[in-house]
C-alpha positions as CSV (number, residue, x, y, z in Angstrom):
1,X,11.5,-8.9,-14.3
2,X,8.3,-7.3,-15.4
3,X,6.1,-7.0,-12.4
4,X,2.4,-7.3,-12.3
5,X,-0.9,-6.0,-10.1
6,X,-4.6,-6.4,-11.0
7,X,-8.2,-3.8,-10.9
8,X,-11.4,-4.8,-9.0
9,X,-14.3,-2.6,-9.2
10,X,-16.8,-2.6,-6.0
11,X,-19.9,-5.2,-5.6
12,X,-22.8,-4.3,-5.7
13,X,-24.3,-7.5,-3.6
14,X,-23.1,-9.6,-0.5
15,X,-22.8,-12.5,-2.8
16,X,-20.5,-10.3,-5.5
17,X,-18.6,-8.8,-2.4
18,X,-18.1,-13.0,-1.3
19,X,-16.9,-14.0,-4.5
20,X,-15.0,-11.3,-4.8
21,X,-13.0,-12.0,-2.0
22,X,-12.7,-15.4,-3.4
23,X,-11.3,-13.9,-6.7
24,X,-9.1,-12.0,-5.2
25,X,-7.4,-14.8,-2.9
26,X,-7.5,-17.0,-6.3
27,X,-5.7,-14.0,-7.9
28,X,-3.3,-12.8,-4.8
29,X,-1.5,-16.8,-4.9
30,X,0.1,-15.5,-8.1
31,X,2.2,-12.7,-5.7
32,X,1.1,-9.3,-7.3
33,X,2.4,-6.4,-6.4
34,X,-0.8,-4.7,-5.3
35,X,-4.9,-4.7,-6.6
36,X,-6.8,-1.6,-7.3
37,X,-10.3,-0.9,-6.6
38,X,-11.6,1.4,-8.6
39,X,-14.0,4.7,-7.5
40,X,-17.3,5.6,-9.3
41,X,-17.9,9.2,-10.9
42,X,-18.4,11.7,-7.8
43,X,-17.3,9.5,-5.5
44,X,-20.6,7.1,-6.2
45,X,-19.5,4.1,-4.8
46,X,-17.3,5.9,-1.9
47,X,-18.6,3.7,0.5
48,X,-18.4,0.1,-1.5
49,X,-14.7,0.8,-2.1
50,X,-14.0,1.8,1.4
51,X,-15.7,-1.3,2.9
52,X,-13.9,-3.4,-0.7
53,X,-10.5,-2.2,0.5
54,X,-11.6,-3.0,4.1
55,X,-11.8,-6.6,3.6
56,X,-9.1,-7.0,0.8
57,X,-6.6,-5.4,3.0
58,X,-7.5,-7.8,5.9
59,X,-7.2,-11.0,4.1
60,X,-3.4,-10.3,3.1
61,X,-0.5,-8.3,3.4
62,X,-0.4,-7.5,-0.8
63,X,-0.9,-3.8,-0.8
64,X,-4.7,-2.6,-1.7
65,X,-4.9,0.7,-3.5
66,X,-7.9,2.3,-3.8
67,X,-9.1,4.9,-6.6
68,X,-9.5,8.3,-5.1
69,X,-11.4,10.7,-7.8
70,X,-11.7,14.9,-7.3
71,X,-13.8,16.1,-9.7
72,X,-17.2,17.3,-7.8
73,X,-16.0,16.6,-4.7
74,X,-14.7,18.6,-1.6
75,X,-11.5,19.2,-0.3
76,X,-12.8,17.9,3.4
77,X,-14.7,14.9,2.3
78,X,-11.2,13.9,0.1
79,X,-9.1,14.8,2.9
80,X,-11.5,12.8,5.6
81,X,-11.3,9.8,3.4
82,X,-7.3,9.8,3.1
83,X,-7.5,10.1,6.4
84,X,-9.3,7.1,7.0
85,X,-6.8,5.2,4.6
86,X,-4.2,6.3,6.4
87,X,-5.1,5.0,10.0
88,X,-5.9,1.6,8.0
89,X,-2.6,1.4,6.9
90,X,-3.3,2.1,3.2
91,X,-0.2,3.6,1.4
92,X,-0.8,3.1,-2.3
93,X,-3.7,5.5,-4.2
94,X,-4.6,5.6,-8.1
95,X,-5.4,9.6,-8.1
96,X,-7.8,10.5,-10.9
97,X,-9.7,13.4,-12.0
98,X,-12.6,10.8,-12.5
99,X,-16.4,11.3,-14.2
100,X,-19.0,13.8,-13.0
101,X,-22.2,11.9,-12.0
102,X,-25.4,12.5,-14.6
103,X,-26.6,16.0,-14.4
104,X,-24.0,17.3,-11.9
105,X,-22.5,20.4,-13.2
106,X,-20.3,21.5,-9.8
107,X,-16.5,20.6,-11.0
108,X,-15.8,20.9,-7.1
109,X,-12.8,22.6,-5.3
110,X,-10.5,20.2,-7.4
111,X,-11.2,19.7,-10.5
112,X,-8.3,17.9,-12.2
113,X,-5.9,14.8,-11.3
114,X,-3.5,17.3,-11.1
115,X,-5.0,19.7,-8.6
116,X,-5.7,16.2,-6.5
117,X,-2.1,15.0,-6.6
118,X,-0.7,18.5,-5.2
119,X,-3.6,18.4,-2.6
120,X,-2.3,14.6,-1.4
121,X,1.4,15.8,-1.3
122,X,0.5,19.4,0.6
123,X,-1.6,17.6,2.9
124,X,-0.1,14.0,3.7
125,X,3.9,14.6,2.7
126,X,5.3,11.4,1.4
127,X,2.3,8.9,3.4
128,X,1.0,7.7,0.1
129,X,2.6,6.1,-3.1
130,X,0.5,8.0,-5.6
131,X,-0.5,6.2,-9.3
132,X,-1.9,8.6,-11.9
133,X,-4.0,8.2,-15.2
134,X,-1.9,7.8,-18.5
135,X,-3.5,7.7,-22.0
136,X,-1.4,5.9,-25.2
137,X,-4.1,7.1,-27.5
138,X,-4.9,10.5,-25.8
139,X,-7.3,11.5,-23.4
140,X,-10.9,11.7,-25.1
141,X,-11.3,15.2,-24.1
142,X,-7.7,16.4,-24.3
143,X,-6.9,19.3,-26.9
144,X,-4.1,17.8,-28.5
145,X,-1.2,14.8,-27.9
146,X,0.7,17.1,-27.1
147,X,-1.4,18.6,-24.2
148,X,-1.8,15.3,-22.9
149,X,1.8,14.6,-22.4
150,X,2.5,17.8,-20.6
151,X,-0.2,16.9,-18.4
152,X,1.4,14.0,-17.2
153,X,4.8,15.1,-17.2
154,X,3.2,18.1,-14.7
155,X,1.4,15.1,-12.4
156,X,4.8,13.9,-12.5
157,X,6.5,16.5,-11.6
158,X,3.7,17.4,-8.7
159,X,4.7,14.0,-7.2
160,X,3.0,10.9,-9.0
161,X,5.4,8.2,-8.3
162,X,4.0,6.4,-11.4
163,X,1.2,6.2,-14.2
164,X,-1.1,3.1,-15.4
165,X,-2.4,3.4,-18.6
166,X,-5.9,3.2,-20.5
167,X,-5.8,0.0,-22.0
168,X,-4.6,-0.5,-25.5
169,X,-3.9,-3.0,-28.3
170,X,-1.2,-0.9,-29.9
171,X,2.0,-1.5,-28.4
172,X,3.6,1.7,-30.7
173,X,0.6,4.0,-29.3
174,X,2.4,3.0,-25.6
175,X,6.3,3.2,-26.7
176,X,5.4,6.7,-28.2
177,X,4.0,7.9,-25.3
178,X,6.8,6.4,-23.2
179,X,9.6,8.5,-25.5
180,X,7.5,11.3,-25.5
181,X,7.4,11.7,-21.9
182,X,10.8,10.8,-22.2
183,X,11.6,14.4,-23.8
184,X,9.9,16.2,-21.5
185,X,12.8,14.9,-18.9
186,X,10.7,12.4,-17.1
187,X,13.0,9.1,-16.6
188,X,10.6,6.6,-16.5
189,X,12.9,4.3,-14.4
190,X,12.1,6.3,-11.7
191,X,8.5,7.2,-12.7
192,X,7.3,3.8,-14.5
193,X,4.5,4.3,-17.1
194,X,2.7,0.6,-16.0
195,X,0.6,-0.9,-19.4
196,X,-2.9,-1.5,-18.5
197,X,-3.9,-4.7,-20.2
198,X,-7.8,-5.5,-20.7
199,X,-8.4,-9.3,-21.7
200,X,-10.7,-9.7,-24.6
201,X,-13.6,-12.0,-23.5
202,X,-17.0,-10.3,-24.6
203,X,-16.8,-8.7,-28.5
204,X,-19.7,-6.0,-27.8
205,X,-19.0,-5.3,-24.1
206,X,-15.3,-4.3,-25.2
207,X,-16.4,-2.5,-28.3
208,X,-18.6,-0.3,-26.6
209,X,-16.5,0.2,-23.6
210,X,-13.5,1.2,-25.9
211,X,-15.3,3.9,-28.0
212,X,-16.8,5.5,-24.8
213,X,-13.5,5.9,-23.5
214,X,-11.7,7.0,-26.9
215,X,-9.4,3.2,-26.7
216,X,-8.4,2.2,-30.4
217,X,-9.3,-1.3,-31.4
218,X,-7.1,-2.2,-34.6
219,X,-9.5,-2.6,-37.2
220,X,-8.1,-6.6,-37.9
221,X,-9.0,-7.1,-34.3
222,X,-12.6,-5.8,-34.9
223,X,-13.1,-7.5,-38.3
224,X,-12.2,-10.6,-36.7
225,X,-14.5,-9.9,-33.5
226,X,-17.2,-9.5,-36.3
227,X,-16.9,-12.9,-38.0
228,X,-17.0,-14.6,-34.7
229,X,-20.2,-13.4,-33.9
230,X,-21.6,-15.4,-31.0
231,X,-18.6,-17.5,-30.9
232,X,-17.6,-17.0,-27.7
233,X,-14.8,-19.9,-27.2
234,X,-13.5,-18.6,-30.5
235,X,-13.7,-14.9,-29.5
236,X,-11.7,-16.0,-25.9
237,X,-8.9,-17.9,-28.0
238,X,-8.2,-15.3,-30.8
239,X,-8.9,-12.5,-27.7
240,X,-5.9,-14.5,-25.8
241,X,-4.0,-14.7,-28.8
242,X,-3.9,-10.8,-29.3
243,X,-3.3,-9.7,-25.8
244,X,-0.1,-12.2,-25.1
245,X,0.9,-11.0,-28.4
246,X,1.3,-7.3,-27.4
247,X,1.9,-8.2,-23.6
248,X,5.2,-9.8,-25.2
249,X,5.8,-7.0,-27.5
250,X,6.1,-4.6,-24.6
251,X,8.0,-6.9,-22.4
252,X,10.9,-7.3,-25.0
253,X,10.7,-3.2,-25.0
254,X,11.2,-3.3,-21.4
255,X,7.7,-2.6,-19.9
256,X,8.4,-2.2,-16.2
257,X,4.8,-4.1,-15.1
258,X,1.1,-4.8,-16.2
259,X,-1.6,-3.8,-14.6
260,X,-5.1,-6.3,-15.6
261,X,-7.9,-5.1,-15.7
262,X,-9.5,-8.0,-14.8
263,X,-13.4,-7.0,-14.5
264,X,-13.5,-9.2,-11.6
265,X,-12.6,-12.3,-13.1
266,X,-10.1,-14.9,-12.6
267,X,-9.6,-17.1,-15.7
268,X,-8.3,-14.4,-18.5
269,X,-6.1,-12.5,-16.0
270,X,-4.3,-15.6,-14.8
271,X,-4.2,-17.4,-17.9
272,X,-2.1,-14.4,-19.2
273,X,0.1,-13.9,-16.4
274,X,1.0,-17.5,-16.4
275,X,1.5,-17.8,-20.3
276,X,3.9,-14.6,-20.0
277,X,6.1,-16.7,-17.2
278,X,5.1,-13.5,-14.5
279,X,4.6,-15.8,-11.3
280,X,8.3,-17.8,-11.9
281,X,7.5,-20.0,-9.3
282,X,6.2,-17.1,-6.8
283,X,2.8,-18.7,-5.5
284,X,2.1,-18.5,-2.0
């Protein structure tokens, strides 16, 4: 059965950090495997997704994996703040390269995801269940396709247990990356390559998001998006519409799980997991 697990990113407020918590317990009765909280460029919101993961990981025993990012950042403040995980009893981490904050030019003693995931396995063995960045459409800054492949084949092969991927509309753009890993010997049974699924709710705010990040919106999806205009029931349904569409395409291609990225939300997130048939009857 295809699994499934969801993303939070930190609050900024006491209220966002409450109904956060509320989101997540809303979220957590459809039995995920785990939530992520994400980690802002240079470690920005370090301490919001410490005290995030704090909280989440005291209200139930679904596993809480925080983002860890290296670029910019020091090999002591990293390895203080795995530390800390680890006496919480945090074993799952998304390891990413991440974004250097505005006018910081200091790549720091690690600069790549790479470089982080060898530094987790030299330094804390087997303790943590490490989740990598993967890219269907290529990495905005990569050289080539190619380039980004072997990239994650080596993350792989420095000890990611799996990958989540940017999200995507183009099921192909995933199964190609899948068989191209594939090739490079990785068996993906063992290493999963999760889909990361992004509801469509808000036309602009997912436009822009996707072209900073180098995602490919099909143009019918766009066109469509257009002629809705300020339609937002209409942009919701057809948005729905899409994403169960290709969540089903990868399921009958055997996607191992989906990862949500929910933007803090509850209503597009669960409406797809239970339209998919996910939860079979799992709510605590």
């Amino acid at each position: 059965m295809t699994t499934f697990s969801f993303e939070f990113f930190p609050a900024k407020t006491d209220e966002g950090v409450d109904k956060l918590c509320q989101t997540f317990d809303t979220l957590n009765n459809l039995a995920p495997t785990y939530f992520s909280v994400t980690y802002g460029a240079g470690g920005t919101t370090r301490n919001r997704t410490l005290d995030i993961v704090k909280r989440l990981h005291k209200r139930s025993d679904t596993p809480i994996a925080p983002h860890i990012s290296c670029i910019g950042d020091s090999k002591d403040a990293i390895k203080s703040l795995l530390e800390e995980y680890r006496s919480m009893g945090i074993s799952r981490l998304v390891a990413l390269r991440g974004d250097l904050p505005s006018g910081q030019v200091d790549m720091g003693e690690l600069p790549y995801a790479l470089d982080l995931v060898q530094f987790i396995r030299h330094e804390f063995g087997d303790d943590f269940h490490i989740e990598v960045a993967a890219y269907p459409e290529m990495h905005p800054q990569a050289k080539s396709f190619a380039f980004d492949v072997q990239n994650l084949v080596a993350k792989f092969e420095a000890g990611a247990n799996n990958a989540i991927t940017q999200f995507f509309y183009n099921a192909d753009s995933y199964l190609h990356l899948r068989d191209a890993v594939e090739k490079h010997g990785i068996d993906t049974t063992n290493h999963p390559i999760v889909a990361g699924i992004m509801p469509i709710t808000n036309a602009s705010s997912l436009i822009r998001f996707a072209d900073s990040t180098g995602a490919d919106i099909p143009r019918y999806v766009r066109k469509q998006l257009a002629d809705f205009g300020d339609d937002r029931k209409a942009i919701r349904a057809f948005g729905f519409e899409v994403v169960q569409r290709l969540c089903e395409r990868l399921m009958s291609e055997g996607v191992p799980a989906f990862h949500f990225y929910s933007m803090n939300k509850v209503s597009p997130s669960q409406q797809l997991v239970e339209a998919l048939g996910l939860t079979s009857g799992a709510e605590r």
